[in-house]
SERO-420354 format. One line per field, with one value per residue: residue number from 1; x, y, z of N, C-alpha, C in turn. Coordinates in pm, whole numbers, plus 32768, in hexadecimal, padded with zeros to 4 digits. Atoms other than C-alpha are relative to their C-alpha. Layout:
resi: NUM:...
neast: X:...
nnorth: Y:...
nup: Z:...
caeast: X:...
canorth: Y:...
caup: Z:...
ceast: X:...
cnorth: Y:...
cup: Z:...
//
This chain:
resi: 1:2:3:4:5:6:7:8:9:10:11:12:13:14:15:16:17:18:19:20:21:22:23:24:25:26:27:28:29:30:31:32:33:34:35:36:37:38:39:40:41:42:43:44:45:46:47:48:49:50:51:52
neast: 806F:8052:7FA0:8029:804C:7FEC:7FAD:8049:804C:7FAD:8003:8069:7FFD:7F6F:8050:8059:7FB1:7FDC:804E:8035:7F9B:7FF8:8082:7FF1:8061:7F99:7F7F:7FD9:8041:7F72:7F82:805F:800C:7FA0:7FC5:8025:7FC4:7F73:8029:7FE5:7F7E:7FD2:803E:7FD8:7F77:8025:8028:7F9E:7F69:8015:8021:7FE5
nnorth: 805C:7FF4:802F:80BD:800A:8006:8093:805D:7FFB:8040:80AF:805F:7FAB:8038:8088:7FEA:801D:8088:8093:7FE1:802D:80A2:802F:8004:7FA3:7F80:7FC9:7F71:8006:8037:7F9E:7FAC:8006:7FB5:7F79:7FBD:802E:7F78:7F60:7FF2:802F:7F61:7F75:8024:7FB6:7F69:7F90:8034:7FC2:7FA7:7F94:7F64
nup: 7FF9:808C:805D:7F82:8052:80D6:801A:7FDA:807A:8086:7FF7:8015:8099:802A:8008:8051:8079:7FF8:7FFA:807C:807E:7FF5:8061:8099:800D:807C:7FC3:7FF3:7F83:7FA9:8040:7FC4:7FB6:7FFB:8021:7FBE:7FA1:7FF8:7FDA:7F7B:7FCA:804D:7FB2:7F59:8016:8008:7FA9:7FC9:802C:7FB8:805F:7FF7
caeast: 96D0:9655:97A1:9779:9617:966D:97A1:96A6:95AC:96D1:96FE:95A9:95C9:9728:966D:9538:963E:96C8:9588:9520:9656:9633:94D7:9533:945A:94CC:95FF:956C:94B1:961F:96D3:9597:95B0:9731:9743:963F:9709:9875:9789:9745:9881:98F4:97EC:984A:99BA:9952:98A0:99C0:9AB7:9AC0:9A24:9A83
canorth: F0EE:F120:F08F:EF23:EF32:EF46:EE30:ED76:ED98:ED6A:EC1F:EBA5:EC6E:EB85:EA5F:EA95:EAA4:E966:E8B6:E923:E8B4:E74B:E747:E777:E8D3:E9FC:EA8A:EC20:EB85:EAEB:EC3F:ED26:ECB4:ECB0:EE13:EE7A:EDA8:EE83:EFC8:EF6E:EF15:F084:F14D:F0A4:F117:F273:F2A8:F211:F32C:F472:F5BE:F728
caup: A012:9E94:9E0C:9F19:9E5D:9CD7:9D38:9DA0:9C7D:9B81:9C2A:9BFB:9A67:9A59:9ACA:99E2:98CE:9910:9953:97F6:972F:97D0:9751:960C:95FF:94EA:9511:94F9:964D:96E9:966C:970A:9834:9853:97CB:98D7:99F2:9985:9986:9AF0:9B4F:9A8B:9B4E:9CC8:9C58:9C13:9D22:9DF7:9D71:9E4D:9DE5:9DBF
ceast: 7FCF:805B:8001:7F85:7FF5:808F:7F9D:7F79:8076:8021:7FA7:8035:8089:7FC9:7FA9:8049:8028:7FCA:7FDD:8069:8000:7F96:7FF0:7F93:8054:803A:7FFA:7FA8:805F:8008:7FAC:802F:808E:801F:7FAD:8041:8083:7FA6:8002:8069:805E:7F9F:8021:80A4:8019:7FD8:8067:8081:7FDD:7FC8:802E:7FF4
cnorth: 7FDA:7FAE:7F6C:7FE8:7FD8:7F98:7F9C:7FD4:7FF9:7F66:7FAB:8030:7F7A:7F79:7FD4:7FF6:7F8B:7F70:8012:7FB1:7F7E:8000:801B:809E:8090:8040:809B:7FD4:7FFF:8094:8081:7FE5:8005:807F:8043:7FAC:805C:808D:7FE3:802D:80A4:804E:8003:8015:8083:801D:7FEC:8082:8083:8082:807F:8034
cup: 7F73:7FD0:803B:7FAF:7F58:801B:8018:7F77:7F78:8026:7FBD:7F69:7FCC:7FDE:7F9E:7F54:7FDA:7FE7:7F4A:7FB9:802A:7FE9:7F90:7FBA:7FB6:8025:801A:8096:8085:800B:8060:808B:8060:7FF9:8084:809B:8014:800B:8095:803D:7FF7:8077:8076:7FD9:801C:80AD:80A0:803E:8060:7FBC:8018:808C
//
């Protein structure tokens, strides 16, 4: 359920990236918001993987 959640919030984080770089808005703002879209994407992986 948690990992359907954080794909879903790296979407919007992907999106938010996107809208930013077509509004011409500073690139550590683009790059933020990408880097916290792949953390998502990284943690709904993880918690994906099976455990001990």
């Amino acid at each position: 359920m948690w990992s359907v959640i954080l794909m879903g919030l790296a979407g919007l984080l992907a999106g938010g990236a996107i809208a930013f770089h077509q509004q011409k808005k500073p690139r550590w703002t683009v790059f933020s918001f990408a880097g916290l879209a792949v953390m998502a994407l990284l943690a709904a992986f993880l918690l994906t993987l099976p455990g001990k």
